[in-house]
C-alpha positions in Angstrom: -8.9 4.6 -7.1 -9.8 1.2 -8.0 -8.2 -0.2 -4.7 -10.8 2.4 -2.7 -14.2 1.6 -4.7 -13.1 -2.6 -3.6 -12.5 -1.1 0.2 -15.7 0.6 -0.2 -18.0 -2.4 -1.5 -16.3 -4.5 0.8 -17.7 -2.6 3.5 -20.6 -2.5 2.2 -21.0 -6.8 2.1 -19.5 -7.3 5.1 -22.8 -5.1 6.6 -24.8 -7.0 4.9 -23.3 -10.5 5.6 -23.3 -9.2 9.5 -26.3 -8.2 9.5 -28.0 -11.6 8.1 -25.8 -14.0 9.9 -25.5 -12.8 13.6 -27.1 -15.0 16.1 -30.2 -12.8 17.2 -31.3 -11.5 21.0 -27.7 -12.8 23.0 -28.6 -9.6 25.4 -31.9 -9.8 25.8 -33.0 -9.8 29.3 -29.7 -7.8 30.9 -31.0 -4.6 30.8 -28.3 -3.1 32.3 -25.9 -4.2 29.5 -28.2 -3.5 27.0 -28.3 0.3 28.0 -24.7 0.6 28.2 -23.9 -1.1 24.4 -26.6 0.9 22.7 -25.4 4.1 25.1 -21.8 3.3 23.9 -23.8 2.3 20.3 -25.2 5.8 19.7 -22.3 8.0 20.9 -19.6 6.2 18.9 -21.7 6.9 15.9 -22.7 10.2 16.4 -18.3 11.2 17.0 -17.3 8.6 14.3 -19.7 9.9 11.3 -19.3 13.9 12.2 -15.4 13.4 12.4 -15.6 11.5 9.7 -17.3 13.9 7.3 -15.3 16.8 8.4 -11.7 14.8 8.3 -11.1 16.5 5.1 -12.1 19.6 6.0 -9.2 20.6 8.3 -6.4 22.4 7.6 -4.1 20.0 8.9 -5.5 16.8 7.1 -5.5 19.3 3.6 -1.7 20.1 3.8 -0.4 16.7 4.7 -2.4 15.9 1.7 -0.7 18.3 -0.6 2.9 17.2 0.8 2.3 13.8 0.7 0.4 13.9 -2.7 -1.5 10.0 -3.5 -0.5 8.1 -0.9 -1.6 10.4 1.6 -5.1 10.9 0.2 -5.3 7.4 -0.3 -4.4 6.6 3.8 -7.0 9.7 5.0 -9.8 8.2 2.5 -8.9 4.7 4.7 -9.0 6.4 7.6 -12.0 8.1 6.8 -13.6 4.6 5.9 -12.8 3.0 8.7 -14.3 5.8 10.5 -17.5 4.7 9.5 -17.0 0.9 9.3 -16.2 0.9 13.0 -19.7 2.4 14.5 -21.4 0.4 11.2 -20.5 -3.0 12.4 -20.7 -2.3 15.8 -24.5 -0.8 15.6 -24.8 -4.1 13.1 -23.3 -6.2 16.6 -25.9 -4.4 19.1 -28.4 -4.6 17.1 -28.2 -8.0 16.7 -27.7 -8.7 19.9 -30.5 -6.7 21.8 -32.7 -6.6 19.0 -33.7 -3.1 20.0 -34.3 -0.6 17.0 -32.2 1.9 18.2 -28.6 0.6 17.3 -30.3 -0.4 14.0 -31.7 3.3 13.3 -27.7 4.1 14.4 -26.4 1.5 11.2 -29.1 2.9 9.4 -27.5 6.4 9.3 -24.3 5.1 9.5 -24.7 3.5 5.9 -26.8 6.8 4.6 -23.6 8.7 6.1 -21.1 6.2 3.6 -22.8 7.3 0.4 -21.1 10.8 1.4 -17.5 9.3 1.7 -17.6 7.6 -2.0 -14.4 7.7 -3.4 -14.0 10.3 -6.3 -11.3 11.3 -8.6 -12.5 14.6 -8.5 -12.4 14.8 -4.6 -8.9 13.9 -4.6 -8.1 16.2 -7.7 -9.2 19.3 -5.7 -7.1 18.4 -2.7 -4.0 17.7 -4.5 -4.4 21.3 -6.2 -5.5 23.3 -3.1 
């Protein structure tokens, strides 16, 4: 569990190291591309955070969690993660870039979205035993 709480913070920094180092406004002016990354912004986000939160509701995802045991509820929990680490940095990215609100409303709820994903012994207790 230890080795999921550092994945987790780690997530969290790099956010905010992205977020306060990115050169600021490198789209600004090409409207076109602006509409396609915060298009591309927003429906990667909304996929990414709803499959992410269901990923271990499935019946599939459960059972190769029982067989495997750890190990697998360990790799789903990173998959999970990374889940919502990819839309996070990239809404981070085009926001940064564009400097529109929009992808920044998207890493907004991206990061509410990661304080349901915290890694708990308890959550992993009731998979193993289903």
């Amino acid at each position: 569990m230890k080795k999921l709480w550092i994945e987790y913070i780690a997530v969290w920094l790099i956010a905010i190291v992205m977020f306060f180092t990115l050169p600021q406004g490198a789209l600004v002016g090409d409207y076109t591309l602006m509409y396609v990354a915060e298009y591309l912004c927003i429906a990667l986000t909304l996929f990414f955070i709803y499959f992410s939160l269901r990923l271990f509701a499935s019946e599939g995802v459960k059972n190769r969690i029982k067989q495997g045991g750890e190990p697998a509820f360990v790799r789903f929990w990173e998959i999970r993660l990374a889940m919502l680490a990819l839309p996070l940095f990239l809404s981070l990215g085009v926001y940064a870039a564009t400097v529109e609100s929009t992808c920044g409303f998207c890493a907004l709820i991206t990061l509410f979205a990661l304080f349901f994903v915290t890694p708990s012994a308890k959550e992993k207790d009731a998979l193993l035993k289903e």
